[in-house]
PAMIDO-509327 format. One record per atom (N, C-alpha, C): residue in three letters; x, y, z. Coordinates in pm, whole numbers, plus 50000, padded with zeros to 5 digits. Example, Ala and Ser with C-alpha at 12.3 -4.5 7.8 and 13.67 -1.06 7.14 Angstrom:
2
ALA513194943150780 ALA512304955050780 ALA513204967050780 SER512854977550708 SER513674989450714 SER512905000350787 
END
This chain:
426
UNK474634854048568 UNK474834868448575 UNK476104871548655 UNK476884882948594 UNK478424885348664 UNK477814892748802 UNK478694887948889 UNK478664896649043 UNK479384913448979 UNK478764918749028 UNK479474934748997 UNK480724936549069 UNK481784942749034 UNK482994942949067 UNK483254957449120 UNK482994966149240 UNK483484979549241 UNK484474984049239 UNK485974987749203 UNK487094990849197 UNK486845008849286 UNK487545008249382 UNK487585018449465 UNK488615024549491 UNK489095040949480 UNK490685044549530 UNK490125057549546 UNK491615059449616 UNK491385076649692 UNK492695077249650 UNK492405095849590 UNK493815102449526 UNK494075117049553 UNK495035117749535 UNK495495131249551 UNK496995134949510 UNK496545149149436 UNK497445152749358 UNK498395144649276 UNK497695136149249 UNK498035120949143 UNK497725121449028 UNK497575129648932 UNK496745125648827 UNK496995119548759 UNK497835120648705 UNK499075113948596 UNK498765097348620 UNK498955094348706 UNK499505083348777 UNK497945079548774 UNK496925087648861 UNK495645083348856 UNK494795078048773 UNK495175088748678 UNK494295081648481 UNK495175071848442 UNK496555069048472 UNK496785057648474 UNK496385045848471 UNK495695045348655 UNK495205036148687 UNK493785035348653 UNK492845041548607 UNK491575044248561 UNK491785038148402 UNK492445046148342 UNK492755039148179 UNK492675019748214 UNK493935017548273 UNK493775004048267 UNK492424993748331 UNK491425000548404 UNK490524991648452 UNK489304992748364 UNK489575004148254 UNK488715000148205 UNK488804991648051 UNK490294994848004 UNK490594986447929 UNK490644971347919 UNK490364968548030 UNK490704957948086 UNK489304952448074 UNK488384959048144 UNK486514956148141 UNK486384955747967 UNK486794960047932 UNK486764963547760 UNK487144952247685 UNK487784951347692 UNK489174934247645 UNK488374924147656 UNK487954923447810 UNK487184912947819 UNK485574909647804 UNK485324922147764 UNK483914924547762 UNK482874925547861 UNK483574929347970 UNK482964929248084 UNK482464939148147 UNK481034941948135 UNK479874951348164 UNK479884955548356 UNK480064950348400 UNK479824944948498 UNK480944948148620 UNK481384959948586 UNK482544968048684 UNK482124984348684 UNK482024987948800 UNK482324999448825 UNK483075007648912 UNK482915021448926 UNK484335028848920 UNK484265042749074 UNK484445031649211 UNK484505050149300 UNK485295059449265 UNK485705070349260 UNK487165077549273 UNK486545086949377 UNK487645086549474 UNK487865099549553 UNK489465108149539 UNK488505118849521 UNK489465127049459 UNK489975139449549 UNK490975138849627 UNK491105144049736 UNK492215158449673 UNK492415159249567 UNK493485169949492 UNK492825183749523 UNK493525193549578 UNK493825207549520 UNK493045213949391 UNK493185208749271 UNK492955211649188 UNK492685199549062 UNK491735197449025 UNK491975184748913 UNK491025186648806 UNK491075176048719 UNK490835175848577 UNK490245164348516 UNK490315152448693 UNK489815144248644 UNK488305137148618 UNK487415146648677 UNK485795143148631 UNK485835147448473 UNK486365159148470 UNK485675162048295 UNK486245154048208 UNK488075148548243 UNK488715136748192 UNK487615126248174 UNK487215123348316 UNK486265103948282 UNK484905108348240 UNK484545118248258 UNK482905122248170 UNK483045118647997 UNK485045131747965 UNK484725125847807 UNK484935111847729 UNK486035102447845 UNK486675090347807 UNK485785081247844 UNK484775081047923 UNK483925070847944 UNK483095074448050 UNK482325084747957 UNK480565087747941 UNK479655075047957 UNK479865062147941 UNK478715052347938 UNK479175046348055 UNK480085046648153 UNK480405037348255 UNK480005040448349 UNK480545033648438 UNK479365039548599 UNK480305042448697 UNK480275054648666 UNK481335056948805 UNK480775069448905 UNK481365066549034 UNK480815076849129 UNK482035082449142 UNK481615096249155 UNK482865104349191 UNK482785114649308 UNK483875118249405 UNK483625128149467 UNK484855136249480 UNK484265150749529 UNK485475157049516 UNK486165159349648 UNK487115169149671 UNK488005174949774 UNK486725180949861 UNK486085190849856 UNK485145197849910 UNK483945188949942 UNK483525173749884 UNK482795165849938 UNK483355155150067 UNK484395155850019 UNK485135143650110 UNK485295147550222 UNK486055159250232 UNK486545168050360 UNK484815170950434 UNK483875174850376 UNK482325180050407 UNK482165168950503 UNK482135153350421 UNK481905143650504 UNK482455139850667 UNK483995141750620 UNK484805140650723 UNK484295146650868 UNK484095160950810 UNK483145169050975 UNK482355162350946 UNK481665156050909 UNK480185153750992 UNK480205138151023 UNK481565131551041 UNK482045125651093 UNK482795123551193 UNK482965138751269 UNK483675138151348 UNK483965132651448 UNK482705128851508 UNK482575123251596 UNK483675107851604 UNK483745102651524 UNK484475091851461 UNK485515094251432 UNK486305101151420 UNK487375105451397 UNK488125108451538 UNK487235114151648 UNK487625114151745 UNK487445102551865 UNK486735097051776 UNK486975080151830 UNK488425076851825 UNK488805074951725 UNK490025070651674 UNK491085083951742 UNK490425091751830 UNK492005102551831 UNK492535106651716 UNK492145109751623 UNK492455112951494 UNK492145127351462 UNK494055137551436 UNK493295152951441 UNK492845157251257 UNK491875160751273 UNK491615162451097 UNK492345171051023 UNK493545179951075 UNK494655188050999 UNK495335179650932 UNK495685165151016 UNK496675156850936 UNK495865146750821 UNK496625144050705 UNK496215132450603 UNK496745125350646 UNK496895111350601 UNK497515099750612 UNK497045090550510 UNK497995076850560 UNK497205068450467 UNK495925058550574 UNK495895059250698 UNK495045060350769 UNK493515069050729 UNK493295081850700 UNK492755087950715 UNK491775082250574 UNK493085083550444 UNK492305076650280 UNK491355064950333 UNK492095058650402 UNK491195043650457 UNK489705049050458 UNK489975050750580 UNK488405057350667 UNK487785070450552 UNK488075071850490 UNK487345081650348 UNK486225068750287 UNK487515062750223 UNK487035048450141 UNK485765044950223 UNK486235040050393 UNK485025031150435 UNK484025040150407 UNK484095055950491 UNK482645062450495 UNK481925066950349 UNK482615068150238 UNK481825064950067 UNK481125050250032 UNK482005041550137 UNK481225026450074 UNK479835027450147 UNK479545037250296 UNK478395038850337 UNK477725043950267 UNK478075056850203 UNK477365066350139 UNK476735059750004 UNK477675051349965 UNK476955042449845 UNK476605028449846 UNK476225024749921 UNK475875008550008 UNK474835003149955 UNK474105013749897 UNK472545008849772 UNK473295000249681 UNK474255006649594 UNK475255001549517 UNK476104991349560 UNK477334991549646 UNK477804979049687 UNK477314968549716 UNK476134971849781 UNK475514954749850 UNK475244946449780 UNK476044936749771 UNK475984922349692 UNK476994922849598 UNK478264933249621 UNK479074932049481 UNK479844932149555 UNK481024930149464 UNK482604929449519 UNK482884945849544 UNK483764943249647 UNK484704958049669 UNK485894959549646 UNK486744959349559 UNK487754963249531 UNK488854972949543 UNK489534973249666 UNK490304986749692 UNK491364985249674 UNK491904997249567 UNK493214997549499 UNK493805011249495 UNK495305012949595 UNK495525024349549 UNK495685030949422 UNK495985043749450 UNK495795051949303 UNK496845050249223 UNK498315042149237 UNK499285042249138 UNK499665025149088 UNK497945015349130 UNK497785003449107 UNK497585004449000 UNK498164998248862 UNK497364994148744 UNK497224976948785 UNK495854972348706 UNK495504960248669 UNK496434951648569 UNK496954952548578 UNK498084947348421 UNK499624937548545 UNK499654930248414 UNK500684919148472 UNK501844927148454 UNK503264921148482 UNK504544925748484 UNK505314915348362 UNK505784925948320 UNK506254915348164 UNK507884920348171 UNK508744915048178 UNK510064912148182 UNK510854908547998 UNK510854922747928 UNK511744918547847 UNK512544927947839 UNK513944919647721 UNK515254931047691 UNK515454938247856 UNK515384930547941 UNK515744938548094 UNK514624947548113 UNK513854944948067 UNK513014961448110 UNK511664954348171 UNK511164961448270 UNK510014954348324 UNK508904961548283 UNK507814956248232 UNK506814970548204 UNK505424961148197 UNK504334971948270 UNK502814963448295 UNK502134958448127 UNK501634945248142 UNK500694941448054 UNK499534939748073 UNK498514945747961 UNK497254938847956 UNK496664930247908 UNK495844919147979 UNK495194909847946 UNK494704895248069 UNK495744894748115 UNK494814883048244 UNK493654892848285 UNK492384884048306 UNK491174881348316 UNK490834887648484 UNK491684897548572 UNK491544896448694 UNK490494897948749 UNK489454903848669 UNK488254907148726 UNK487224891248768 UNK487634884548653 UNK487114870548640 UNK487324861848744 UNK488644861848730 UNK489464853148853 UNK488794859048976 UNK488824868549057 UNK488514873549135 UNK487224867549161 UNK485964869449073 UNK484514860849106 UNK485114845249102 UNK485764838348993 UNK486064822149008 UNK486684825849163 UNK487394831449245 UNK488124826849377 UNK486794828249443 UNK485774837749453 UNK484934840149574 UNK483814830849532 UNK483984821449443 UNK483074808149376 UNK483224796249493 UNK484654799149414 UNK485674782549496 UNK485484783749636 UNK485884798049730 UNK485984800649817 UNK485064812149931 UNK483494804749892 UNK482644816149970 UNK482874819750101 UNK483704809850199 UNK483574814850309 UNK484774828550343 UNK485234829050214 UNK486294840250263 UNK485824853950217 UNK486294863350329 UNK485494874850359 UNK486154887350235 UNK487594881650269 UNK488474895750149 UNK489504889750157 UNK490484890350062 UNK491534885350034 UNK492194897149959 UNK493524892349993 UNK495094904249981 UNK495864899249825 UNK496264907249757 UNK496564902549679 UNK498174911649695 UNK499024905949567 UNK500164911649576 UNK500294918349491 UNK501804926749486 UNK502434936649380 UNK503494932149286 UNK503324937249159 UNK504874937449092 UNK505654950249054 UNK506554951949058 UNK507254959448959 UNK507814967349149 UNK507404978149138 UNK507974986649266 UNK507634976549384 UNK508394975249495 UNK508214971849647 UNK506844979649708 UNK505764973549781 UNK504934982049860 UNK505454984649974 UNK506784997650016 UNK507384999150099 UNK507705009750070 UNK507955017650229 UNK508785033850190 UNK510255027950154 UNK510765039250053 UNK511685038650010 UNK512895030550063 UNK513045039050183 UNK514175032950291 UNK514275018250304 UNK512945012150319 UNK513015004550310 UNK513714987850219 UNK513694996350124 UNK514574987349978 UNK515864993549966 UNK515965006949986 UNK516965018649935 UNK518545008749978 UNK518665004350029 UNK520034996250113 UNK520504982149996 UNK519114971150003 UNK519814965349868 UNK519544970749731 UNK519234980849725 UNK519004983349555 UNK520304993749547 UNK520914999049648 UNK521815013749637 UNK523075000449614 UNK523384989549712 UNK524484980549713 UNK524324973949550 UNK523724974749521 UNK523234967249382 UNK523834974449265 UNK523214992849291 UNK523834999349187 UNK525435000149238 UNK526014998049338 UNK527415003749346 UNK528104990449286 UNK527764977949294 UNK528604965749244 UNK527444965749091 UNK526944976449028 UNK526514974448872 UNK525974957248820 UNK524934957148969 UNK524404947448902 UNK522714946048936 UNK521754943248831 UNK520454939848923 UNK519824925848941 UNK518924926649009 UNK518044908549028 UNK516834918249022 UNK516444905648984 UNK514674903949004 UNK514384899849093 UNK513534902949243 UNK513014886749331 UNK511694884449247 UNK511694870749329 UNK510214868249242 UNK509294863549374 UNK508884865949350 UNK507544871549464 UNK507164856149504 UNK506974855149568 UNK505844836349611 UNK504494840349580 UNK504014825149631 UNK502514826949639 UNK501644839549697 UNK501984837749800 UNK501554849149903 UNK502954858949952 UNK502694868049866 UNK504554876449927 UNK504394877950109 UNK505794880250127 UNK506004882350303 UNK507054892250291 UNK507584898550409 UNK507924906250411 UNK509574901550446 UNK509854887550371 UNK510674883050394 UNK511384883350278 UNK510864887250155 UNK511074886850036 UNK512284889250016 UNK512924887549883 UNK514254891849875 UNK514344911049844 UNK513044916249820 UNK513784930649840 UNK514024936149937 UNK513514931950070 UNK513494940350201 UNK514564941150220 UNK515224951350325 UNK515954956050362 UNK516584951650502 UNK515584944150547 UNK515414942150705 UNK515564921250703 UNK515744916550600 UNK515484902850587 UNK516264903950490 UNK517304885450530 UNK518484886950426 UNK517794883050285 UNK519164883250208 UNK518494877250068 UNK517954859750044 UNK516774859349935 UNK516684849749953 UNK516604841949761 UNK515604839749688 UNK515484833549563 UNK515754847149472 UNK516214849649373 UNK516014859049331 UNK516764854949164 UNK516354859249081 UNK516434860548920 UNK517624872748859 UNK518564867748808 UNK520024878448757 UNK519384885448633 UNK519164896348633 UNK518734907248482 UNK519884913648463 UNK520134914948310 UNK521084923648309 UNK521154941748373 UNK522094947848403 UNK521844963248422 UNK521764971448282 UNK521434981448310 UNK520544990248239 UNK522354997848156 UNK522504995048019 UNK523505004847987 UNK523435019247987 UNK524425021648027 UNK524085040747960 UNK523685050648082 UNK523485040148187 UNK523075051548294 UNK523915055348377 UNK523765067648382 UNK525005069448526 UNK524335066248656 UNK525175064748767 UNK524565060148899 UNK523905071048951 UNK524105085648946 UNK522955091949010 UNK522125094248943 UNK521875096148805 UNK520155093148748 UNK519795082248787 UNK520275069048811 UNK519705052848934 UNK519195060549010 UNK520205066549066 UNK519805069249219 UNK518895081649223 UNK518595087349160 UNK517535097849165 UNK516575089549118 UNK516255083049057 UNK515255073349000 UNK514735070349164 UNK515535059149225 UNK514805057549320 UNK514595060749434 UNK514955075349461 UNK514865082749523 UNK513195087749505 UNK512705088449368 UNK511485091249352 UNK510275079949313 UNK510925071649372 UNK509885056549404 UNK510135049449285 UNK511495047949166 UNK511255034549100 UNK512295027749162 UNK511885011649112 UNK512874999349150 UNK513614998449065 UNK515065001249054 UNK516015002048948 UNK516634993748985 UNK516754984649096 UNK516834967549090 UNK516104960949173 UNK516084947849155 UNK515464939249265 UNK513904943849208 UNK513024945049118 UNK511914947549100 UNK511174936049081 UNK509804936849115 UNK509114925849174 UNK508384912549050 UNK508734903549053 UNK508294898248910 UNK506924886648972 UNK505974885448946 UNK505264873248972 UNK505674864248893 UNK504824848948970 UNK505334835748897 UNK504314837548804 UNK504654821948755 UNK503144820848632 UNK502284818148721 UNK500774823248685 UNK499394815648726 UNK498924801848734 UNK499514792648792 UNK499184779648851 UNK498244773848916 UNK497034781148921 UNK496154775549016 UNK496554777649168 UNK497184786649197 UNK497604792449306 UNK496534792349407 UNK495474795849394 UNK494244800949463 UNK493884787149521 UNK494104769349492 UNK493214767249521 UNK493184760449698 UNK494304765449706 UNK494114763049862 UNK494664776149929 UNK494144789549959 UNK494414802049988 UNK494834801850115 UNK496254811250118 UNK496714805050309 UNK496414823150358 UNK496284820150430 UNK496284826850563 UNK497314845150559 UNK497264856050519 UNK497604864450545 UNK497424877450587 UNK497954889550640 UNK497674901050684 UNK498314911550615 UNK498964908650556 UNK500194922350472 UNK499884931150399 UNK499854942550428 UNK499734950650304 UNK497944952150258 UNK498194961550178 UNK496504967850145 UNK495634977150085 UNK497034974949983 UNK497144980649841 UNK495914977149733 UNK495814964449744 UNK495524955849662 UNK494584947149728 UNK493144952449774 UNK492454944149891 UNK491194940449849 UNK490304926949818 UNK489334927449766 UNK488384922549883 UNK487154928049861 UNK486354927149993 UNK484854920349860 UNK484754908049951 UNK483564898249878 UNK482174897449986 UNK482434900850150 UNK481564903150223 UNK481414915950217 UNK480594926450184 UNK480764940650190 UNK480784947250340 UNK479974937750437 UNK479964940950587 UNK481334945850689 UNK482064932850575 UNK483554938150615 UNK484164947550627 UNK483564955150497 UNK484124974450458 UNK483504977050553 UNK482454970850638 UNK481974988150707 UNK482514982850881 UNK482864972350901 UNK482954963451065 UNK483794975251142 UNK484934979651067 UNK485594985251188 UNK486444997051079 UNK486615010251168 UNK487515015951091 UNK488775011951096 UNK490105015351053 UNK491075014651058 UNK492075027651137 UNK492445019551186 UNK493705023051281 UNK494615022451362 UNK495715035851347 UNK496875036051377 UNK497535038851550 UNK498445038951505 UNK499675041151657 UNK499945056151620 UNK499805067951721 UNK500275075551683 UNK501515079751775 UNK502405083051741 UNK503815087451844 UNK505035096051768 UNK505205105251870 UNK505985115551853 UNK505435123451663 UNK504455128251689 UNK503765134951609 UNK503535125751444 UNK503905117751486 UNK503775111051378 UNK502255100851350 UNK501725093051229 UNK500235089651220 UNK501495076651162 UNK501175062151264 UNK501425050851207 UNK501095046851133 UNK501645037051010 UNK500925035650881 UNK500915018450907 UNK500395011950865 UNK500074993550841 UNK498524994450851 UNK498175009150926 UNK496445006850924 UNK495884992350813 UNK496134991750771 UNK495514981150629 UNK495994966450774 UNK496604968750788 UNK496864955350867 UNK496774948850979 UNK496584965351041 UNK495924958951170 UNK494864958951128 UNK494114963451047 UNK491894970351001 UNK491794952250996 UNK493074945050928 UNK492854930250863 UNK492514920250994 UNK494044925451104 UNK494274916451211 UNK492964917951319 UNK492204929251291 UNK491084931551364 UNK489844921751334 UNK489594924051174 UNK488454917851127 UNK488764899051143 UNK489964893151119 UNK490424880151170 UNK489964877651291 UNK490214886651380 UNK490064882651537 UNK488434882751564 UNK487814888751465 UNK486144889751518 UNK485754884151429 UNK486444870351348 UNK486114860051288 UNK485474860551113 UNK486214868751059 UNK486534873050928 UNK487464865850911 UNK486934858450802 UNK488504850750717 UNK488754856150618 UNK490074862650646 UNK490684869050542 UNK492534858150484 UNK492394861050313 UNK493194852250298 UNK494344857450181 UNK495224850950108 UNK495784855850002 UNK495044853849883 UNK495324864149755 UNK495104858949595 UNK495834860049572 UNK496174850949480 UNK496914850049344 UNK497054858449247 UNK496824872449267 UNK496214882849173 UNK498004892049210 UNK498524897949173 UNK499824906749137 UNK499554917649055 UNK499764928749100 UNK499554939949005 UNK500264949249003 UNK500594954748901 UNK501774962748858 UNK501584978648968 UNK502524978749004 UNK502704990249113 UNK503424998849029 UNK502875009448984 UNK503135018848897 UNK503475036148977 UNK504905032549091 UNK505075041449155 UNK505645050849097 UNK505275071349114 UNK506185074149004 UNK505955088749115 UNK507095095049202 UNK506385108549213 UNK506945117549148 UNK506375129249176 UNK506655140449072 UNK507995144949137 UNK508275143749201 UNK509935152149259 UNK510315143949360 UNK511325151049396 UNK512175143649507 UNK512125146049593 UNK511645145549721 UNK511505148649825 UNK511595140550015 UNK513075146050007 UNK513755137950117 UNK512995136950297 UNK512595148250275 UNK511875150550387 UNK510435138250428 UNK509565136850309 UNK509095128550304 UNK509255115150317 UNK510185111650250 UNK510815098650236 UNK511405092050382 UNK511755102550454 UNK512375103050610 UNK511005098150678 UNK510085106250657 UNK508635106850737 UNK508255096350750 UNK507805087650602 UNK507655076150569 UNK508125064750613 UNK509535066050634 UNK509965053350684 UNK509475051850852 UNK510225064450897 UNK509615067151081 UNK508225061151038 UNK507295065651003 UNK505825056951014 UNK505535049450997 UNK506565039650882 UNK506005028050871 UNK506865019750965 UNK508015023151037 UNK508495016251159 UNK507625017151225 UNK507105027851301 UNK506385026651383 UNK504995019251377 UNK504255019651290 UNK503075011951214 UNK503324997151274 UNK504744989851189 UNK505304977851168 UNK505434969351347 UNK505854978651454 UNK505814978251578 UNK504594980651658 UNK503614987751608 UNK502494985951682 UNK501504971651634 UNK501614968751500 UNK501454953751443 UNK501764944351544 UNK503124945351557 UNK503434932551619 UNK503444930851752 UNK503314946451811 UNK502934945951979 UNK501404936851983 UNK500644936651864 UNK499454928251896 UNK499904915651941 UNK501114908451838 UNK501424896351859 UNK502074892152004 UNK503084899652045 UNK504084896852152 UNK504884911552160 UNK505564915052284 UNK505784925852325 UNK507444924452242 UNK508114907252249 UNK509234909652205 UNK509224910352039 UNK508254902551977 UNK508484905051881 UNK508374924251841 UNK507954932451902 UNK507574944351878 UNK508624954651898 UNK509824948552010 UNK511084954952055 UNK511944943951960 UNK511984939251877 UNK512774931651795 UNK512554940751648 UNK511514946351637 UNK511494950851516 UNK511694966351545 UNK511744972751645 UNK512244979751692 UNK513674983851636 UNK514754970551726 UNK515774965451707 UNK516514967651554 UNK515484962251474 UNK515814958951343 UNK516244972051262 UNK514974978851314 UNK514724997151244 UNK516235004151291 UNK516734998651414 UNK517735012251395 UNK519405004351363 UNK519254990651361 UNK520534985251290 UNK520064990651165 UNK519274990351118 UNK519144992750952 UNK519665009650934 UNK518995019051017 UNK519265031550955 UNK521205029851028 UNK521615023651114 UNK523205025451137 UNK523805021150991 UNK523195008950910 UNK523595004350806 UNK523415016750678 UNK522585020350703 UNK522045032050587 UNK523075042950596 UNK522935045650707 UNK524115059550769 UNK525995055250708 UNK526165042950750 UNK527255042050633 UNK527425040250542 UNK526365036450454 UNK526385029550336 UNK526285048950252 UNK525365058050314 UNK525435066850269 UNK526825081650244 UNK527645078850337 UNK528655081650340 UNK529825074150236 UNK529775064750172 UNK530245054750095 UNK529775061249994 UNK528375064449983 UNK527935069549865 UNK528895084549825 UNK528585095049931 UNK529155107849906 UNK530715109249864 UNK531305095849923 UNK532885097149904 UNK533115091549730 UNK532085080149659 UNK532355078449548 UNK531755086249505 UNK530615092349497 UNK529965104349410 UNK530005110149474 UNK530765123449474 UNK530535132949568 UNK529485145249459 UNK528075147049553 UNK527085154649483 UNK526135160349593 UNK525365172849576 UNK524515178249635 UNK523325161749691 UNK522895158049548 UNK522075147149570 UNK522015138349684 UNK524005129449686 UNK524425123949779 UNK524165129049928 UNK524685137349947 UNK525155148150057 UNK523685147450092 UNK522895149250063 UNK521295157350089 UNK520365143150149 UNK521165133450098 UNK520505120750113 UNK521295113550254 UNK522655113450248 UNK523145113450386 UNK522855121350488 UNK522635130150465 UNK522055140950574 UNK520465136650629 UNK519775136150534 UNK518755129650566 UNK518715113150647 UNK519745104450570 UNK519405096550685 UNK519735099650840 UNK521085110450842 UNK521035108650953 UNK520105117151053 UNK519065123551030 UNK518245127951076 UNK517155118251110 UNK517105112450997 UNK515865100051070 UNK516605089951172 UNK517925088051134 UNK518075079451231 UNK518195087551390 UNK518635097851427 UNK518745105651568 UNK517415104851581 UNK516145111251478 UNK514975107351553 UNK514385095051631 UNK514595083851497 UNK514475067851574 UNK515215070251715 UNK516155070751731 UNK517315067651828 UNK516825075751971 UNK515755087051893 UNK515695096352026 UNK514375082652119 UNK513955077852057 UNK512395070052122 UNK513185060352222 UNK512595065252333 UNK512825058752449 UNK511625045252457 UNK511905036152462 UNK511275020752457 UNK510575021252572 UNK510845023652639 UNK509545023552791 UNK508675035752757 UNK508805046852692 UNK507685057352675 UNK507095051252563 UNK507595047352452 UNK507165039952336 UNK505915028452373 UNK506545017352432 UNK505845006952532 UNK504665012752575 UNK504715021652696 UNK503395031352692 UNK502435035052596 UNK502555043052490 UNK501935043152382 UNK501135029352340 UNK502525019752349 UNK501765005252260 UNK500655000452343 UNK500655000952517 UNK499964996052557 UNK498655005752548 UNK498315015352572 UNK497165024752524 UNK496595017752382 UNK497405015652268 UNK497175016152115 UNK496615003852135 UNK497134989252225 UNK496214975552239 UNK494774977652277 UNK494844986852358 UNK494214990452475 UNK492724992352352 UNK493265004652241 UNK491815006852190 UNK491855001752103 UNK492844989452045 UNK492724980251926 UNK491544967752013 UNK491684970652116 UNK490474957352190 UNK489044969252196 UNK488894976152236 UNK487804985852279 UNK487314984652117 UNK487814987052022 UNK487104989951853 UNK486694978451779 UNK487764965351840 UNK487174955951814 UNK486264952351844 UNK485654956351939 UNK484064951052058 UNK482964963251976 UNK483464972851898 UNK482024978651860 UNK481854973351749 UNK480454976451691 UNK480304979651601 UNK480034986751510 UNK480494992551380 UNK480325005051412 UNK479695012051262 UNK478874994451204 UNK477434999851103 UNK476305002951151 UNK476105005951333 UNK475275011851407 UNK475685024551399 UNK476955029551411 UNK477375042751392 UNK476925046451294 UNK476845041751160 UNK476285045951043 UNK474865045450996 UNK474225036151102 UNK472905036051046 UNK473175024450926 UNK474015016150928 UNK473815005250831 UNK473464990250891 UNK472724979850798 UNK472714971250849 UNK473324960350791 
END
């Protein structure tokens, strides 16, 4: 008998992108004939379309759904927990989606217990990355649901395992924006190709030099600011992420924390051990939550590991929006630094370090931009970096430091609870 597979995401104002990712998991259960998956959605939108959508497209499947007005309901009567975490409930985050996710896997724990948990953001499709005529675009058909039970076969003692991405970087923009902008100005792209277990060493980062990477031809016909508005609104118009072939990758799984996009949970206890959380500073909500929630459950003796599993990152937003994109990066620096204050204080002022050589690099590279294209676009985008970078620049490292040591402070205190007593679970 198949272990049940739950596929879980939290969305908002996604739809497009959302039935996206809903179309493909179940096409996929379909293909393979596989009964034996079902479907959370939290649906955190304004306004949506998507219950009466999955009522008429797939009426026989099993999916739980909740809405904006249930989720938020929950949230207060969670408060208490929320103010555990110092967490003010005006702000979203990707912190906050987390702790949604965990408190629905409570709410439906009749259901999870004894099945897989599957948490995938909302612009994940299940589908491989297929590389032709230059064009990268998701396929269906590897077996992931399968693979996924064969790994937690081979490998019972592991608690959840990380899997990776193709096609877009799992990174704010900024983050890639430096080699993919140098890429379009010398009219040329690469592919990296991802390893076993990606790192953040990869060849798209921004912050780590180049390393293996695959020559594609460029795209004819485009001008450089439709590129550059492209990825301005989250696509990889170079350097996009290709997996290897499937080799039996899995059968000795090493050791990782990254990322948490793409997170499968085979102990369900795991979803509920600890919430997730962030660093918060200078009004900002740190984002890696997924990685410290990981570095937490490791330390209280959860083995968590890599898969072999890659899935098409199907980033697409509806507009452009610089302000955001600024936000994003500040948080996930800061996120990236409260990470590594777990490890060592220097590694944590090294990545520090890193964040504001990079936006000095950005800050000229963007001016380079405005003088060969001179455009509102340009202009709007230089301006913006240099706003994020005076913000970085304003954080004083000894008030910062402060913060980090508080943020250890209750990354040890949360690790010591537990907190399926909070819930009444066992």
């Amino acid at each position: 008998m198949k272990k049940k597979i739950w596929v879980c995401l939290a969305t908002k104002n996604n739809e497009v992108v959302a039935k996206q990712t809903i179309e493909a998991i179940f096409e996929l259960s379909e293909l393979h004939q596989d009964d034996a998956i079902g479907l959370m959605v939290l649906d955190k939108s304004d306004s949506s379309t998507l219950k009466p959508w999955m009522n008429e497209n797939y009426p026989d499947k099993h999916i739980l759904y909740q809405n904006r007005d249930q989720i938020l309901s929950r949230d207060q009567t969670n408060s208490s927990l929320y103010q555990d975490l110092n967490y003010d409930l005006r702000q979203d985050s990707v912190q906050r989606a987390r702790i949604q996710l965990l408190l629905a896997s409570k709410d439906f724990w009749h259901e999870f217990r004894g099945g897989i948990i599957w948490q995938i953001d909302d612009d994940i499709l299940l589908k491989e990355a297929v590389l032709e005529d230059s064009v990268l675009s998701p396929k269906l058909g590897r077996n992931f649901f399968q693979e996924a039970r064969d790994y937690h076969r081979q490998h019972p003692n592991v608690d959840a395992a990380i899997g990776n991405y193709t096609n877009t970087p799992p990174l704010p923009i900024l983050l890639y924006a430096e080699k993919q902008l140098g890429d379009l100005l010398k009219d040329q792209r690469e592919a990296s190709v991802t390893k076993e277990y990606f790192g953040e060493t990869d060849n798209y980062h921004d912050l780590y030099p180049n390393k293996e990477f695959v020559s594609i031809p460029s795209k004819p016909g485009l001008h450089f600011l439709d590129q550059f508005s492209a990825l301005m609104q989250g696509k990889a118009v170079t350097r996009p992420l290709l997996s290897q072939d499937h080799l039996g990758k899995n059968a000795n799984p090493q050791r990782t924390l990254l990322r948490g996009g793409n997170f499968i949970i085979f102990n369900p206890i795991a979803a509920l051990r600890f919430p997730h959380f962030s660093l918060q500073y200078d009004g900002l909500i740190g984002r890696r939550s997924d990685m410290i929630h990981a570095w937490m459950l490791s330390q209280k003796g959860f083995v968590i590991r890599g898969i072999d599993i890659s899935l098409f990152h199907n980033r697409s937003f509806p507009s452009l929006d610089f302000e955001k994109i600024a936000n994003e990066y500040l948080s996930d620096a800061l996120g990236a630094i409260a990470f590594r204050f777990l490890n060592s204080v220097d590694q944590s002022k090294q990545r520090f370090t890193q964040h504001k050589n990079h936006l000095k690099r950005l800050k000229k590279l963007s001016r380079q931009l405005v003088e060969q294209y001179p455009s509102g676009l340009t202009k709007d985008f230089s301006l913006m970096v240099g706003r994020t970078q005076q913000r970085l620049e304003s954080w004083d490292w000894n008030t910062l430091k402060e913060a980090l040591i508080d943020f250890e402070f209750k990354v040890e205190k949360l690790s010591n609870q537990d907190f399926r007593g909070h819930w009444g679970n066992s």
